[in-house]
Every structure is written in structure tokens, then in C-alpha cells.
C-alpha positions, -999 to +999 in steps of 0.1 A: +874-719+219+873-709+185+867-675+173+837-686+152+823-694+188+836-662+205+819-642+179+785-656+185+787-656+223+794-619+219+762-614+199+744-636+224+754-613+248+746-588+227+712-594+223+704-597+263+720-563+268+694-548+239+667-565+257+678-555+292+684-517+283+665-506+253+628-512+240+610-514+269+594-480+283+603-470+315+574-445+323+574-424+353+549-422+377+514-425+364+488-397+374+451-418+378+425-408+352+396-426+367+372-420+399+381-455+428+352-466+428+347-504+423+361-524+390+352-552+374+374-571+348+380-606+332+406-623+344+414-659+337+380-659+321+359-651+349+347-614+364+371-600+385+357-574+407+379-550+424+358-529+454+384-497+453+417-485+436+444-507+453+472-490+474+486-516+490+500-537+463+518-569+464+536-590+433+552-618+430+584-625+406+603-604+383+583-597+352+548-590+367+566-567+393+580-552+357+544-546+342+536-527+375+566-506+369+558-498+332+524-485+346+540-462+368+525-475+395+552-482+417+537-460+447+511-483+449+533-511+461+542-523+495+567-550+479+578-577+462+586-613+464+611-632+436+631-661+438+670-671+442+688-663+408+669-635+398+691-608+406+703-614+368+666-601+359+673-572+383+704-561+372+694-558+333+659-544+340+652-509+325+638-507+360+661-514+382+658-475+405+624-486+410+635-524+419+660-505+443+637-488+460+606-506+464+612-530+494+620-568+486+603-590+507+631-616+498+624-647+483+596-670+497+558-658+486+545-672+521+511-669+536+534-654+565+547-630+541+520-620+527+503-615+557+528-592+572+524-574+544+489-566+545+483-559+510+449-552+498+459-567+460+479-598+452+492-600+414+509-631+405+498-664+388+498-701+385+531-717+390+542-675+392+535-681+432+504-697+434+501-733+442+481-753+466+515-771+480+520-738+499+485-733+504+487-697+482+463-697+459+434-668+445+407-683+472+431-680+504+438-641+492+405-634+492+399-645+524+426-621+543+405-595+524+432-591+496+420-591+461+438-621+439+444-611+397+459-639+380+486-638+354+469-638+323+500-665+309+495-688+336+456-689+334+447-726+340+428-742+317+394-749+328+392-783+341+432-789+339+462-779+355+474-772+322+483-733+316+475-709+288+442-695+275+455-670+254+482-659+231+512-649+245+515-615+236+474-609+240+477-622+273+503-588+282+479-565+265+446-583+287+469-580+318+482-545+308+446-533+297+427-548+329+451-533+354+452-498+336+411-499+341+419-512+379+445-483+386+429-456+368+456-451+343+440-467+310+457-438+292+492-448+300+483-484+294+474-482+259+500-461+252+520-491+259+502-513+244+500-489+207+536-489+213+547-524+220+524-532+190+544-513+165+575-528+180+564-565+174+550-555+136+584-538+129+603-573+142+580-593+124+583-574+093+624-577+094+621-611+105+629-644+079+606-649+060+585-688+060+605-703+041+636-695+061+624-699+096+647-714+122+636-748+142+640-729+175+646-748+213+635-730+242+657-743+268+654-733+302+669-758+322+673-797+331+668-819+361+669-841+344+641-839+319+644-803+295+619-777+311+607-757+279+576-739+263+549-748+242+524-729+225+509-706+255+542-697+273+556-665+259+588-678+243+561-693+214+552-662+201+582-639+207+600-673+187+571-670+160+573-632+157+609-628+152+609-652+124+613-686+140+593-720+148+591-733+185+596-772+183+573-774+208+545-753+195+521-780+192+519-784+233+486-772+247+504-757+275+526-730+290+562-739+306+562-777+307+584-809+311+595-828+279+619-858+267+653-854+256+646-876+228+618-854+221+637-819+220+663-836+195+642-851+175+634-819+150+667-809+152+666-777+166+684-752+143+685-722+174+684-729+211+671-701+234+686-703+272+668-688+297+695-664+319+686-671+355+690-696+384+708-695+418+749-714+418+773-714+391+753-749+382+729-727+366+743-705+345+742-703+309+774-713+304+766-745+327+737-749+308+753-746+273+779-772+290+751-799+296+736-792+262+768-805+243+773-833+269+735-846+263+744-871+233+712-867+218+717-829+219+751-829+207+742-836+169+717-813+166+725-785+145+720-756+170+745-774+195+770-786+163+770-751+148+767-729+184+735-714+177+732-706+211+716-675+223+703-663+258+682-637+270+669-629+310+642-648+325+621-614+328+625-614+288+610-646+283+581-651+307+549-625+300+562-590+304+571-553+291+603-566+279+588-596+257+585-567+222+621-557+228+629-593+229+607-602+195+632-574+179+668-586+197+661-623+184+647-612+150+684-594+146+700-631+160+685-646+133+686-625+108+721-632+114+722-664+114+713-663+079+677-677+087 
């Protein structure tokens, strides 16, 4: 392993440690500033009406438990649900005291689950726990007298199964802004918002300029075909804002299946690894393996010159960590001479 390589892993890792402990806001509880009476909201594009301030709240997956977190509204929660390999996300969150002690309901977002539960609100989304191949979807909450909101990232698109109606980032300030108004706490919500909005501008402002933008791969994993993101997925913008070009930014869609032939074929400059996945198959090292062993990967410039760089999943899907992570790859490639 040569040092050239050394010294980049260490700045890989350097940049998931600034994501996992700095630039998101950890805020403590949040005091309501609004009477409970009934709420209504757009969500996915359609009035979202919520009868009373929830109190029985239930999420599903790391990053939208995170944007409950950042509201302070973690007293409002009877659990959460995430999957096998996310105890990465866990163990680099600025939240992890309140992961620790709000109760994990393990790792299967069941109708079983849920229903133990009892929850009077359901947050998660498309793909984020909803599916009709487990019969979870916005319709079935409703009907155990649960209210369903809808990750604003994995909105469907009307008519499709496609995802994303939105820009990345406006799609955490929607979600952000809608749940302040449902929770009573629109102060403390666009507080964060002000705030993650000067941290994006400040990125973007360092970041390289158009003429030295990186060809940036968002790779998040293979079997077989490369899972990645186009333009609606989060990794788009935070690659746009910190001075890069997704390859795949011309997909009308969120997180999505693509070619091998097709993820070499602009010869990616950067490659982005999402951290996260259950067995030592899955780890970023095993994934940087089976990007070097893919021969049309292998001659790429990202993979020939190891710019390789990974961040938590909870950084990369919609959440209060995706500013910190704008600014932590605008410094990679900044560095990177980009």
C-alpha cells in the first residue's frame, strides 16, 4: 500500500469523522410554540392533515429518526426501526445519547411492529420503509388510526414509481418546515434551516469553481448492477454544492439501479462510498476492493488515482447531517486539486 494511498484513506476518514461530529446541531429538547389543534401540510404534494400534536411517534431508519432529533423532539417518540449495518450511522451521529435512549424496535418495520407500537404518527418514506411487498404503505397507517408523513426525498412521482419531486436539499427544509408546524416548534425549525443554509452557501462559495469540477460516482453498493443516485437523491446536490458533477445527474429519479458500462463511461474523477451494510462483505474497504476488480472501473481515473472517499449512510440520504457533508466534501476536493 503506498503512502500516496495511506494519505488519502486518512483524509477519507477524515472527512466522515467531520461529518459524524461537527456541523450538524444537536438541539436539546424543543419547548412547543403552537396550540394542538389540528394541522394541515403538503406532503408529497397533497394536504396532509394532522388532527392533534403527535406524542406517540414512530420512524423508520437512521436519518429521518436524525431530523426528529435535531427538532428536539425526541420525547415525542415511542421508537425506532433501522436496518442491519447501521450501527455505523449510530455510532458517528451527533446524536447518538438520544439514539441510546430512545427504544429500538430492532430492525424489521413490520405491520406487527408497528402495531405493538401503537403510534399515533408514522414518518418514513418510499423505499425508506414503505412498500406494498410488506404491505406498509401511507393507506394501511391510516387505517390503524396512525397518521402517515412521507419523506419528502422519496416522494413518488405522480403516476410512477420513480422518486423525487424536489431538490434535494429543499426537500430537508419542506420536511424540516412541515414537521416544525406539526410539532409546534416552527421556531427551532427555522433556526435550522437559516443555519444549514449558511453552511451550504459557505461550502459552495469555497467549493471549485465550473471549470474545475470533479466527475463525481456515487457508489453505494453492487449486486451486481452499481446502486447509485441521480438527480433527486441527496448525494446530487451535496455533489453539486461542494463543487462537483454527479455522473448520474441526468436520471429523473432518486436511488436507482444503473450499468457498469454506464458508471465508467464518463470516467468518474471522485467516487463517493456510502459507509453502511451488515458483514465484512460490505464494507468500504470490500467495496473499494470490487471497484478495482470491476475492469471497466479499474481505468477510471477516480479508481487509477484513489480518489476514493466515504461518508455514513445517514450523511448521504435526506438529513441534518447533509450541510456538514456539502462542507467535508468541498475540503476533499479542494484537495484534490479540483
Amino acid at each position: 500500500m503506498t503512502r500516496r494511498f495511506l494519505a488519502r484513506a486518512a483524509l477519507a476518514l477524515s472527512a466522515t469523522l467531520a461529518v459524524g461530529g461537527c456541523g450538524a446541531t444537536v438541539s436539546d429538547h424543543a419547548a412547543p410554540t403552537s396550540s394542538g389543534a389540528a394541522v394541515t401540510v403538503t406532503n408529497c404534494g397533497a394536504p396532509l392533515t394532522v388532527p392533534s400534536r403527535p406524542n406517540k411517534v414512530l420512524t423508520n431508519d437512521t436519518g429521518i429518526t436524525e431530523m426528529m432529533f435535531a427538532l428536539g423532539l425526541q420525547d415525542r417518540m415511542v421508537g425506532y426501526t433501522t436496518y442491519e449495518g447501521k450501527e455505523r450511522d449510530i455510532a458517528s451521529s451527533p446524536w447518538r445519547s438520544e439514539f441510546a435512549s430512545t427504544p429500538s424496535l430492532g430492525t424489521a418495520f413490520t405491520r406487527e411492529v408497528i402495531q405493538k407500537a401503537a403510534p399515533d404518527f408514522v414518518f418514513a418514506g418510499w423505499n425508506y420503509g414503505f412498500k406494498e411487498s410488506t404491505g406498509v404503505t401511507p393507506a394501511w397507517i391510516s387505517t390503524i388510526g396512525a397518521t402517515p408523513y412521507q419523506l419528502t426525498e422519496a416522494c413518488r412521482q405522480p403516476g410512477s414509481t420513480r422518486r423525487g419531486i424536489t431538490r434535494p436539499l429543499d426537500a430537508l427544509y419542506d420536511d424540516l418546515t412541515n414537521l416544525g408546524r406539526i410539532f409546534g416548534v416552527e421556531d427551532r425549525a427555522s433556526a435550522l434551516i437559516a443555519g444549514y443554509m449558511r453552511e451550504v452557501a459557505q461550502a459552495a462559495a469555497a467549493a471549485p469553481q465550473s471549470d474545475r469540477r470533479a466527475r463525481v460516482l456515487l457508489f453505494d453498493s453492487a449486486d451486481p448492477a452499481p446502486f447509485t443516485s441521480g438527480r433527486n437523491a441527496a448525494p446530487d446536490q451535496i455533489i453539486a454544492e461542494a463543487g462537483g458533477t454527479n455522473v448520474f445527474s441526468g436520471l429523473d429519479d432518486s436511488w436507482t439501479s444503473v450499468s457498469w458500462e454506464a458508471a465508467a463511461q464518463d470516467d468518474p474523477q471522485v467516487i463517493v462510498i456510502v459507509d453502511y451494510g451488515a458483514g465484512q462483505a460490505n464494507t468500504v474497504a470490500a467495496k473499494t476492493a470490487q471497484l478495482r476488480a470491476q475492469p471497466l472501473m479499474a481505468g477510471t481515473t477516480a479508481v487509477r488515482e484513489n480518489n476514493i472517499v466515504s461518508f455514513p449512510y445517514a450523511a448521504l440520504v435526506e438529513s441534518p447531517r447533509n450541510p456538514a457533508t456539502i462542507s467535508a466534501l468541498a475540503s476533499y476536493l479542494r484537495s484534490r486539486g479540483r
